[in-house]
Structures are given as C-alpha cells and as structure tokens.
C-alpha positions in Angstrom: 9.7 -6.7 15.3 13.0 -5.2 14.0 16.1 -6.4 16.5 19.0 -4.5 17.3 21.0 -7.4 15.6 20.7 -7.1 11.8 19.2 -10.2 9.9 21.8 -12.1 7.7 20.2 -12.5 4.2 21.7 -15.1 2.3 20.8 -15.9 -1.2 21.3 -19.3 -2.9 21.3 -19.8 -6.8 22.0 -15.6 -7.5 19.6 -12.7 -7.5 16.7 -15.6 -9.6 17.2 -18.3 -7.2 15.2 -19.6 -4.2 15.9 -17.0 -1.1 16.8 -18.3 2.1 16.5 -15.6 5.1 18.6 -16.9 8.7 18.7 -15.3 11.6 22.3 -14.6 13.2 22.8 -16.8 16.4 23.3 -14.2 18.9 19.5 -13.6 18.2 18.0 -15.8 21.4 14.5 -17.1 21.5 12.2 -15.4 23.8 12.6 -16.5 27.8 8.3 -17.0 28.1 7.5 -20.4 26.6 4.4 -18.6 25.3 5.2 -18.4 21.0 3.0 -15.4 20.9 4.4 -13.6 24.2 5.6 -10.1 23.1 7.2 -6.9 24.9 4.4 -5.3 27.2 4.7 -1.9 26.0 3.8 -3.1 22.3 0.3 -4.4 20.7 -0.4 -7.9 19.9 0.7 -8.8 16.6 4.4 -8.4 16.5 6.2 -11.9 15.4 7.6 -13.8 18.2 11.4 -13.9 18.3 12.9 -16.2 16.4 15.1 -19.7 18.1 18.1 -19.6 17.6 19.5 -20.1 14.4 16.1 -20.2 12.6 15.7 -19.6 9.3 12.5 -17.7 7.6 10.0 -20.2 7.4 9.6 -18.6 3.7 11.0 -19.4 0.4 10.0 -18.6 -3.3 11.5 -18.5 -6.7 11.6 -15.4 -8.0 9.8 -14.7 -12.1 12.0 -13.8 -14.4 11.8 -9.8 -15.0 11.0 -9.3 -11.8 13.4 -7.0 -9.8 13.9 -8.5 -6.0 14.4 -5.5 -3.8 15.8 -5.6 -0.3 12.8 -6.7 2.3 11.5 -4.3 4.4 10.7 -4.2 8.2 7.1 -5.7 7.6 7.6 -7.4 3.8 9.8 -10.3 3.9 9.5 -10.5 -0.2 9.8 -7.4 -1.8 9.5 -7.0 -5.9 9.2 -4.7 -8.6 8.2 -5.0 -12.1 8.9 -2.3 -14.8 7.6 -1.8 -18.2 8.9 1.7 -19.4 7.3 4.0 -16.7 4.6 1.6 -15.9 5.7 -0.1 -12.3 3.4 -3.0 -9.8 5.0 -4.1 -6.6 4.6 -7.5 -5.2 5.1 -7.9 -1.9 5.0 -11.1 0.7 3.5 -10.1 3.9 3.3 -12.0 6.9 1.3 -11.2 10.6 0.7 -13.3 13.3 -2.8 -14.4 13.9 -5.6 -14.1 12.0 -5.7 -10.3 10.3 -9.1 -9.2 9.5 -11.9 -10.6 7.8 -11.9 -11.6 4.4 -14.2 -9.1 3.6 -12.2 -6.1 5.4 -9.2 -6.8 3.7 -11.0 -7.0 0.2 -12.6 -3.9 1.0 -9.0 -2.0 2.6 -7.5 -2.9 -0.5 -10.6 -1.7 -2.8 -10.4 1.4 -1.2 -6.7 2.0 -1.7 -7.3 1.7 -5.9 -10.2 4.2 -5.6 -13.6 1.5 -5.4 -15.8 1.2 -3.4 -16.4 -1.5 -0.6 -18.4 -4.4 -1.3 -20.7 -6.6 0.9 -19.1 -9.7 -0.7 -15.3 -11.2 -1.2 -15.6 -13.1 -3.6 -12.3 -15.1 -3.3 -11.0 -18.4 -5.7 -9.2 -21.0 -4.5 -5.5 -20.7 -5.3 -2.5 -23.1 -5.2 0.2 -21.6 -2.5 2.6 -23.6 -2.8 1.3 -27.1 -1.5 -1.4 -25.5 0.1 -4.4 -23.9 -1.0 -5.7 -20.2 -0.5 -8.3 -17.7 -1.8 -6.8 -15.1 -4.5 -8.6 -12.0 -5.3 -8.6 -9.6 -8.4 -9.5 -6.2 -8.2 -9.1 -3.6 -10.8 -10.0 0.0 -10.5 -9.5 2.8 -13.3 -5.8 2.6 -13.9 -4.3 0.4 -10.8 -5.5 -3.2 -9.9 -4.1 -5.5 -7.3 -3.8 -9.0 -6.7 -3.7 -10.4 -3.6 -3.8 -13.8 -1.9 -3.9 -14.7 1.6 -3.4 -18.2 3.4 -3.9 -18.9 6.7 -1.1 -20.9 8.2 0.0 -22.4 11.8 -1.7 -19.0 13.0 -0.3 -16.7 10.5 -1.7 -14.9 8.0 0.1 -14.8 4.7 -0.1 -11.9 2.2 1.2 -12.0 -1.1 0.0 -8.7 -3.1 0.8 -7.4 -6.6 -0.2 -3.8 -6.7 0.2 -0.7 -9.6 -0.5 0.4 -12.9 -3.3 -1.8 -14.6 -1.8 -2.6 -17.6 1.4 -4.1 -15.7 -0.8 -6.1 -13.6 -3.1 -7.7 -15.5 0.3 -8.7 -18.2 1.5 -10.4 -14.8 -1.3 -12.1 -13.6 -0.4 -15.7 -14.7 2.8 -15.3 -13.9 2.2 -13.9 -10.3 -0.2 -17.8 -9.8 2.7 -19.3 -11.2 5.0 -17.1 -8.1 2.6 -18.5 -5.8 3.1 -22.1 -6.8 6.9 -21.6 -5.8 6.7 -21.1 -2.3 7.6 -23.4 0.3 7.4 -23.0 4.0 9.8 -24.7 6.2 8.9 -26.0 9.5 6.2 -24.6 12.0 7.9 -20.9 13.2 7.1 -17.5 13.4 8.0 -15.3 11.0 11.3 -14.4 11.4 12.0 -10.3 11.8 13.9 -8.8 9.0 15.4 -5.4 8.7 16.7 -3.3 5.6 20.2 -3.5 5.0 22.0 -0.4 6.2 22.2 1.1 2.8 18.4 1.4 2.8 16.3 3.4 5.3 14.4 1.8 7.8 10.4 2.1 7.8 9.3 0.1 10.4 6.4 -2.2 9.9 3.3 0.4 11.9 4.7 2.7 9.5 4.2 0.7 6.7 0.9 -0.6 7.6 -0.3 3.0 7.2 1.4 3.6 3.5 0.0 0.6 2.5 -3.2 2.1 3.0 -2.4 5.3 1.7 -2.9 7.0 4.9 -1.3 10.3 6.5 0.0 9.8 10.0 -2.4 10.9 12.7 -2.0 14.5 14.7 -2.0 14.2 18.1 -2.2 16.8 21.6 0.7 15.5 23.0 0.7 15.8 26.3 2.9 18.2 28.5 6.1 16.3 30.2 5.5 13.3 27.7 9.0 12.8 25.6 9.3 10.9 22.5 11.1 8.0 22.2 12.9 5.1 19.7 9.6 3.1 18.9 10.3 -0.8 17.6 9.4 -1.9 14.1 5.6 -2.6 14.9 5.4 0.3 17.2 4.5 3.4 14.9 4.7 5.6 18.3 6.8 5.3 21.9 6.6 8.0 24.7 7.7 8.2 28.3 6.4 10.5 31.0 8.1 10.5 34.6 11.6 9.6 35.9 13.3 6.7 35.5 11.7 5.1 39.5 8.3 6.1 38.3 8.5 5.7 34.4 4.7 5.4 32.7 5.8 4.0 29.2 3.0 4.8 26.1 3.1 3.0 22.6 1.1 3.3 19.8 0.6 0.6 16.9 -1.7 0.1 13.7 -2.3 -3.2 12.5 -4.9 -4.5 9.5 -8.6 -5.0 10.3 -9.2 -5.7 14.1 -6.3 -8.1 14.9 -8.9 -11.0 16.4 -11.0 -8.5 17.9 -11.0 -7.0 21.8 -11.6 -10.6 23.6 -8.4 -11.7 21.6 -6.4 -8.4 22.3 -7.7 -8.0 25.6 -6.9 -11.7 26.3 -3.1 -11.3 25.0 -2.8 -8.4 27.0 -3.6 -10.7 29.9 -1.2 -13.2 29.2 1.4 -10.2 29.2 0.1 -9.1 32.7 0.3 -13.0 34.1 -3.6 -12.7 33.9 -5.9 -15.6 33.0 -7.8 -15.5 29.6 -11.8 -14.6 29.9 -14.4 -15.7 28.1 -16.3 -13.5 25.8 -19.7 -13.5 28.3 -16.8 -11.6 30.4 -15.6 -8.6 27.9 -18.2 -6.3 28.9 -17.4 -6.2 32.7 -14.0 -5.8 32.3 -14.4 -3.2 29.0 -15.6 0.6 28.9 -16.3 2.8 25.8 -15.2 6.4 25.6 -15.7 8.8 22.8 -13.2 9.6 20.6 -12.7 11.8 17.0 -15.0 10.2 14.5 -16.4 7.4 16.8 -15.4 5.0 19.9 -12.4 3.1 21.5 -12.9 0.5 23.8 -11.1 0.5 26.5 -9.8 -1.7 29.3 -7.8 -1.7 32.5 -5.8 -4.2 34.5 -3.5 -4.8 37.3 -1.0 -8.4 37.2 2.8 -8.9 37.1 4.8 -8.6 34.0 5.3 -11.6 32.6 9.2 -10.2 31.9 10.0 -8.3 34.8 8.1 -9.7 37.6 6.8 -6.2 38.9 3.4 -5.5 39.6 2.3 -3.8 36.1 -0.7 -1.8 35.7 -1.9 -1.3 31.9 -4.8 1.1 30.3 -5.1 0.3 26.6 -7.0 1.7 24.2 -8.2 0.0 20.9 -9.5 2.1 18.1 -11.0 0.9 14.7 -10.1 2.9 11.7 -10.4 2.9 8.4 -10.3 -0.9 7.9 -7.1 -0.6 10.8 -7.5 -1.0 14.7 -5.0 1.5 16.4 -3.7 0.8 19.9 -2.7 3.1 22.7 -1.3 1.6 25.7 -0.3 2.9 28.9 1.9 0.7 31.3 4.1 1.1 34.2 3.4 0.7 38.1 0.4 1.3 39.9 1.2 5.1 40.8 2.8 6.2 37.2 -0.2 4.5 35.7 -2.8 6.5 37.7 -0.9 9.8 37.8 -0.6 9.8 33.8 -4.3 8.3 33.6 -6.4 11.3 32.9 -3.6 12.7 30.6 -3.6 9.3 28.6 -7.3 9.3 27.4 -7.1 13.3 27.2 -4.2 12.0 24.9 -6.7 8.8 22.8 -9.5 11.6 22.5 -7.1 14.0 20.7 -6.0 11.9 17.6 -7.4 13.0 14.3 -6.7 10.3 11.6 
C-alpha cells in the first residue's frame, strides 16, 4: 500500500552499505488491532500499516557491481547488474500471507522466460540470512532467473534475479552469497515504500502484471461508472452514484491464489465484522458464474465495516488467471450495492486478459 506520506529512505555505510528503510512518524498504525485488517474497497494482500516509527523489517548488503536502484511500490530491494549491454535485475519482494504454491510460482516464473510448466518444483535448501529457504534455478534459451522464497511470520519473501543468461549464471554465487546478508528486524509487516518523486510511480497491481509480462486487461466499462485514484495494490478504482449513495469498485492482481477463496472470503469477513467459516461452509455461501476463458467465484455479504461502522454490503469476485487471481469487488450500502449489482457482474463477465 503506497501512503500519501512519502517513506524516508535512509542509507547507512553509502550507496554499498546495509540499507535501513523508516517510516516517517506522522504515518499512524492502523485503528483495528487486526495486523492484517486492510481498507474495504481493496483485496487481501496489501501490507498492514506500519506503527509508528517502524522501520523495514529488511536489510541486506548490497554485492559489489551491483547497481541499487530506488525501490519501487511492490519491491523494497531493487538492483541491476550490467555487463556491456547484457542487464539481470534482482529484486526483494515481499507479500503478506502465503503467495501461491511452490509449484505455481515455479511454473509463473517458467512461463515468463519462455518454458514450459512443470509438474514438479524442485527447490534446494538455501541459507536466507539465518534462516533457511528453497532457491530455484531456471534457465530458458537466453534469460534465466533465480529466485528464492522464505516464508516468514506470515510473509512471503521473494528475492529474484532475472535477465540475460549469461549475466545470470556469472552472478549466481554471488546472488547465495546476497542472500546470506539479510537480516530481518523484529516481527512487522512490511513496511510500504514509494519511489522517490524523481521516479514515476507504478503501483504494486501494476507491477504484479509486468512481472508476468502481461498486457492490462480490456474491460466494458459500465455507463455512469467514473474512474478514480486506485492505491498501490489496487490496479483499478471506480465509483458509480453520488456521494449519499456511492457504490465503490476496485480491482487487484496478486500471485497465485492469495490462500485461496476460504482465506479471501474469510478476510473479507473480518472486513465486514463477520465471523470466519469453515471450509465445509464455502459452498453455501459461494456461487460460480461464467466468465471470458473460464469461472469466478463469487460471494456476497451484508456486516458493518469494520472502519466506518455502517452497514456495508460487498459482492466480490475472484478470478484465477494465468498463475494470478484477480479481484473485483463491489461495496457500499445495501441500496448502491443492489442498484449497481447486475451492472457489476455484466462488468466481471466483460474482462478479456
């Protein structure tokens, strides 16, 4: 989640040393005591806000020749290595939760260098820092990456070196050696980071789509539906009715199924005051509709908004997609939800990917 408040990035021991990201006290910690609570009109996912004062739980020492470029809205370590016109990007990558099988994200990162999928990971171990996690090398005709994921205090880790083959493989040892450096401090979300102004902003549902070398998705949109600022892990925001009876519509992308629908649905429920359900209860409370190229499940519920205190009503739509799951939601009250109903799965039915 990119805040309105920029991030203060402070760097210890010059542009080589150890990086240390803070966030700026005027940043407050969320009012729900839930760590995982987000905004009702985005999809689960999005990092919590951090307390105040926090710094990025994250911190690495960064290989000689390697070029540190400003992070990113969704990459809170962002490198490049050159050799003449030969490039590979590393990238640290955090998301809350578990993202994806270990399969899917083997196979989403396969197909992005032109192979195949696989019915196996095949993962090592790897040294992270203190902790271990499961590397993975995968080299196509002339780009390979390197990735490694840990799994930690319920986020899921990402530390990628992607590009030309020859620049990868060179950096291999040195990338396990990167991975040794990093240390995490204390048991926090990740905290949200934004591009300094010089740079442009791509927010993080933006990024999740070039990192998979996808085109945005085309869309019927809806007549009397106007666009609107979307946040960083919101890759779409619209808004239909007047301000008394606003209907508010978002659309976000995240890696392989995000936990699933009884994890989505059940965050959604926490949003809405709602108890959790068990999984013997998805089906009853779960429809599927048809939509381009396959299904979306979808589900429907009334509560109280967890922020506002109003009675909410909320229609969301998940959609799995080329190793991604794309969310639609619809929220508001009770009457801007039903009026803008039909014209919100008319709307999920239209999207071509």
């Amino acid at each position: 989640m990119v805040l309105a408040a920029s991030v203060a990035v402070t760097t210890s021991y010059g542009e080589q040393g150890i990086k240390v990201y803070s966030v700026p006290k005027e940043i407050k910690k969320a009012s729900t005591p839930d760590p995982h609570a987000i905004d009702p009109h985005a999809t689960i996912g999005q990092p919590a806000v951090p307390a105040e004062g926090q710094e990025s739980p994250v911190h690495w020492e960064t290989p000689a020749g390697w070029k540190e470029l400003p992070p990113t809205s969704l990459r809170v370590g962002n490198f490049l290595i050159s050799k003449g016109d030969k490039k590979a990007e590393v990238s640290i990558l955090p998301f809350p939760g578990k993202t994806g099988t270990e399969l899917a994200n083997v196979n989403r990162w396969r197909g992005e260098i032109g192979l195949e999928a696989v019915t196996e990971a095949n993962g090592e171990n790897v040294a992270v820092g203190d902790q271990q996690g499961k590397i993975y090398d995968l080299a196509g005709a002339e780009s390979q990456t390197i990735a490694a994921i840990l799994m930690r205090d319920d986020t899921s880790w990402f530390f990628k070196m992607r590009g030309d083959k020859t620049v990868v493989a060179a950096n291999k040892a040195v990338f396990i050696e990167f991975l040794k450096t990093i240390h995490f401090h204390g048991k926090e979300a990740p905290a949200a980071v934004v591009v300094p102004a010089a740079q442009p902003v791509v927010s993080a549902a933006q990024e999740v789509v070039a990192e998979g070398n996808s085109s945005d998705p085309k869309w019927d949109l809806p007549t009397g539906w106007r666009e609107k600022p979307a946040s960083s892990m919101v890759f779409k925001t619209f808004s239909a009715g007047d301000a008394e009876q606003e209907a508010k519509i978002a659309v976000s992308v995240f890696p392989g199924d995000v936990g699933g629908p009884l994890a989505n649905v059940n965050r959604w429920r926490g949003q809405l005051s709602l108890q959790p359900i068990q999984e013997s209860e998805l089906s009853k409370l779960t429809t599927s509709i048809d939509v381009i190229g396959g299904k979306a499940t979808l589900v429907d519920m009334k509560g109280t908004d967890v922020k506002t205190g109003k009675p909410t009503r909320m229609i969301a739509a998940m959609v799995p997609h080329a190793e991604r799951t794309w969310f639609y939601k619809l929220t508001g009250s009770e009457a801007a939800v039903a009026r803008e109903k039909d014209a919100f799965l008319k709307f999920v039915q239209t999207v071509r990917y």
